[in-house]
C-alpha positions as CSV (number, residue, x, y, z in Angstrom):
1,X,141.2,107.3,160.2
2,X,137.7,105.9,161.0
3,X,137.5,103.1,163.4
4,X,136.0,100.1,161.9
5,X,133.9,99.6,164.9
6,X,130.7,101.0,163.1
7,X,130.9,98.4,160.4
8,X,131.5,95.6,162.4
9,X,128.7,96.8,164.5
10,X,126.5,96.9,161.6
11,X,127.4,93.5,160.0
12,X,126.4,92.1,163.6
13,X,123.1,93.7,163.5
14,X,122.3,92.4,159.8
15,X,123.7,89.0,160.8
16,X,120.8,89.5,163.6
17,X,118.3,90.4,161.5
18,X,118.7,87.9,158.9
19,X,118.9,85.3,161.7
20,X,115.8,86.3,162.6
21,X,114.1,86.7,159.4
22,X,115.5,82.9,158.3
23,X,113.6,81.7,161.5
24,X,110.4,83.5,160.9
25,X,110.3,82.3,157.3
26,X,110.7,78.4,158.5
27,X,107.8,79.6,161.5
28,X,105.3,81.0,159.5
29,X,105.5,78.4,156.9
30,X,105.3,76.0,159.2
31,X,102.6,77.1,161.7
32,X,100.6,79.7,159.5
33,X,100.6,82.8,160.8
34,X,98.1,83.0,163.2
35,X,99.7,80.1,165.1
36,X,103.5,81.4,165.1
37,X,104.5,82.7,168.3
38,X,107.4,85.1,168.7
39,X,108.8,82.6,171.4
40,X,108.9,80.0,168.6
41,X,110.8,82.6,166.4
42,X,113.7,83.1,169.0
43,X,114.2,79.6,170.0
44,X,114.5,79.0,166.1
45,X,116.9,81.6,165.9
46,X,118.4,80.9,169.2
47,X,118.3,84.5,170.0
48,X,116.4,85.9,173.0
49,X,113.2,88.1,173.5
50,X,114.6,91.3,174.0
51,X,117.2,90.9,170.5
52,X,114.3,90.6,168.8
53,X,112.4,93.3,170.1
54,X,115.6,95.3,169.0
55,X,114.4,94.7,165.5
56,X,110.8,94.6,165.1
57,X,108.0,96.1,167.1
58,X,105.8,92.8,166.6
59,X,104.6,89.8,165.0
60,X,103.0,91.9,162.2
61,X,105.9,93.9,161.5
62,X,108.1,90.8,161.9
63,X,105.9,89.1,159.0
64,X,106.2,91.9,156.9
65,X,110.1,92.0,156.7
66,X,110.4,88.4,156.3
67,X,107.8,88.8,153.1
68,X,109.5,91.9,151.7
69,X,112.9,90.4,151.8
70,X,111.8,87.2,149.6
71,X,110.0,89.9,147.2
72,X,113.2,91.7,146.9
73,X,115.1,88.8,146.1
74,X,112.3,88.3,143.3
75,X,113.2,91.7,142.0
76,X,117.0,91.1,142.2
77,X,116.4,88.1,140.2
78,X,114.2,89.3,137.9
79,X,116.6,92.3,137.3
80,X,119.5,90.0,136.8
81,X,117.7,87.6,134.1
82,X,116.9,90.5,132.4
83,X,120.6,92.2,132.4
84,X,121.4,88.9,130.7
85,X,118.6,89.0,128.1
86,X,119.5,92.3,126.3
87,X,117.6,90.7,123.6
88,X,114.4,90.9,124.9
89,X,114.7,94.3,125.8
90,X,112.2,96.4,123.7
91,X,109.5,93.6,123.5
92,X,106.8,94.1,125.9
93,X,105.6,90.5,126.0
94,X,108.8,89.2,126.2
95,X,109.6,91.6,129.4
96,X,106.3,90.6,130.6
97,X,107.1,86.8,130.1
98,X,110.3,87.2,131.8
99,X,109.0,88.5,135.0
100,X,105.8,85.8,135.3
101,X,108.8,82.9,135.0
102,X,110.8,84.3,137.7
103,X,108.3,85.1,140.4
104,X,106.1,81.5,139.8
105,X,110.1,80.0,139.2
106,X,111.3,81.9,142.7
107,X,108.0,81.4,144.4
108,X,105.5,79.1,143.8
109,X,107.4,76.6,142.8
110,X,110.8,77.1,145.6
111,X,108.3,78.2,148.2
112,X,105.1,77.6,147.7
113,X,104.6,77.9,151.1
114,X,105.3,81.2,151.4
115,X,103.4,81.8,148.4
116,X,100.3,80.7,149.9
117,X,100.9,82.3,153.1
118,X,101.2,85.9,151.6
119,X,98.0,85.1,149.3
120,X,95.6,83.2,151.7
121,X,97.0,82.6,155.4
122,X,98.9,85.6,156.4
123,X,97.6,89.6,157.1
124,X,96.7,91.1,153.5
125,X,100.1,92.6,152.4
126,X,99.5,93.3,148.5
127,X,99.1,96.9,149.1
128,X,102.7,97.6,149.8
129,X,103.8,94.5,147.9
130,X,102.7,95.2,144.3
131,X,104.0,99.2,145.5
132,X,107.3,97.6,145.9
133,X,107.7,95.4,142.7
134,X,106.3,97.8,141.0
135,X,108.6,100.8,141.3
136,X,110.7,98.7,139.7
137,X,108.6,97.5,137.0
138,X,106.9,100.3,136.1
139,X,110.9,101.9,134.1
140,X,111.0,99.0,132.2
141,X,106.9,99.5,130.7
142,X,107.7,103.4,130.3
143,X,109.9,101.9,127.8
144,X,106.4,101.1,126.0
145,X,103.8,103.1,127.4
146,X,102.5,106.5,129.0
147,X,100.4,105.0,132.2
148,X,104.1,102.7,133.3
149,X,102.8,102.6,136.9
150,X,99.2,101.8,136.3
151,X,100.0,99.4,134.2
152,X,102.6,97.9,136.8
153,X,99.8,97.5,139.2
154,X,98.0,95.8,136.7
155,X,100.3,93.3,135.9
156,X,101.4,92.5,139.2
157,X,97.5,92.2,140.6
158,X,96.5,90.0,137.4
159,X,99.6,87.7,138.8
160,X,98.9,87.6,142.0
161,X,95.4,87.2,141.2
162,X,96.2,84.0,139.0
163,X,98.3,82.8,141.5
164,X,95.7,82.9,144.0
165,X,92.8,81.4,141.8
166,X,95.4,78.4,141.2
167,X,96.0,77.9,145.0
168,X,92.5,77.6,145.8
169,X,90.3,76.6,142.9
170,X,92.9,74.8,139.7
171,X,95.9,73.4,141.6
172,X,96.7,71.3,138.3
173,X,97.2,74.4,136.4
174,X,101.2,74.3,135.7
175,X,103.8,77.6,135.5
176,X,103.8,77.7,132.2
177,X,100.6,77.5,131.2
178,X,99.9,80.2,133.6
179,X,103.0,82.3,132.9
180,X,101.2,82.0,128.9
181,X,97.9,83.4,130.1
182,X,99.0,86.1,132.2
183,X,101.8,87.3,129.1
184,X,99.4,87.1,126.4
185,X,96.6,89.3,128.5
186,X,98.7,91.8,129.8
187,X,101.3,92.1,126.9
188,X,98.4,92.2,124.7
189,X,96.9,95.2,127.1
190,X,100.0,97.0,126.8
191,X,100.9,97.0,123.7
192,X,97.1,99.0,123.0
193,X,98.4,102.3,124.2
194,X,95.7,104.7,124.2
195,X,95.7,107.3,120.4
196,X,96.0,109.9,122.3
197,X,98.9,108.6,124.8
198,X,100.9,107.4,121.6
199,X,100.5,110.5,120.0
200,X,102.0,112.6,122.7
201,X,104.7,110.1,123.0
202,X,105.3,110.6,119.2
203,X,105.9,114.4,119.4
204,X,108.4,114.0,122.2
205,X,110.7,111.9,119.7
């Protein structure tokens, strides 16, 4: 039989981790990112130097964890809204609806903090970020359309894009009225699949 040790061992090390991740989150938020000092992070998570240097090579690598994690809970939600839409499933601007309301619901309005860390304060990160949510994406607009990971990019950037315009130049502008613009000009974009893609997507039927 296999000794449980291993597991334990591992639910330890996550317990770590996420320790550590919690405390960064309330640090950078807090201080920006610049200002946050690793020392600040392990006194927050009562942990010392060396346990975190078990984890993550630096401050840079420390802030990308903490931001990927809260993207992936984005994705989990999104994914779980949408397992209990079926209806939707099959309209592009309703898919594409879907997913502003749950990142500006799960971000900018829970955390906007974070939201304008990642977007204006912290180390440019989108490169990686709109990779990650887009993987995901980009199976649902195959559904639609040929180009489902260009057009992934697309969407996420226009959001991200919106988001950031909001955060520094229309501050009044409110999550629906943003989730509205960013919908109509990307569902509308979709849904105009190039002749020649819809074409070859017709023969495959």
């Amino acid at each position: 039989m296999m000794s449980a040790a291993p597991a334990r061992q591992q639910r330890r090390t996550d317990r770590t981790r996420a320790r550590l991740l919690d405390a960064a989150l309330a640090v950078f938020t807090e201080r920006g990112y610049d200002a946050a000092s690793l020392a600040e992070v392990t006194q927050r998570a009562d942990l010392g130097t060396g346990t975190l240097y078990l984890h993550f090579r630096d401050k840079r690598s420390l802030y990308e964890a903490v931001v990927r994690r809260e993207g992936l809970a984005v994705r989990e939600r999104w994914l779980s809204a949408r397992s209990a839409r079926p209806a939707l499933h099959g309209d592009v601007a309703a898919e594409v609806r879907l997913l502003c309301e749950v990142i500006l619901e799960g971000w900018s309005t829970t955390k906007p903090e974070l939201m304008r860390l990642v977007l204006l304060d912290g180390p440019p990160l989108e490169t990686w970020f709109v990779e990650d949510i887009g993987r995901v994406i980009a199976p649902v607009l195959a559904e639609h359309v040929a180009d489902a990971d260009l057009l992934a990019h697309v969407l996420i950037g226009a959001l991200l894009a919106c988001q950031r315009f909001r955060l520094t130049q229309a501050p009044r502008i409110s999550n629906q009225r943003l989730t509205n613009m960013i919908a109509a000009f990307c569902a509308a974009g979709i849904a105009a699949e190039p002749p020649a893609a819809a074409a070859k997507r017709a023969r495959k039927r």
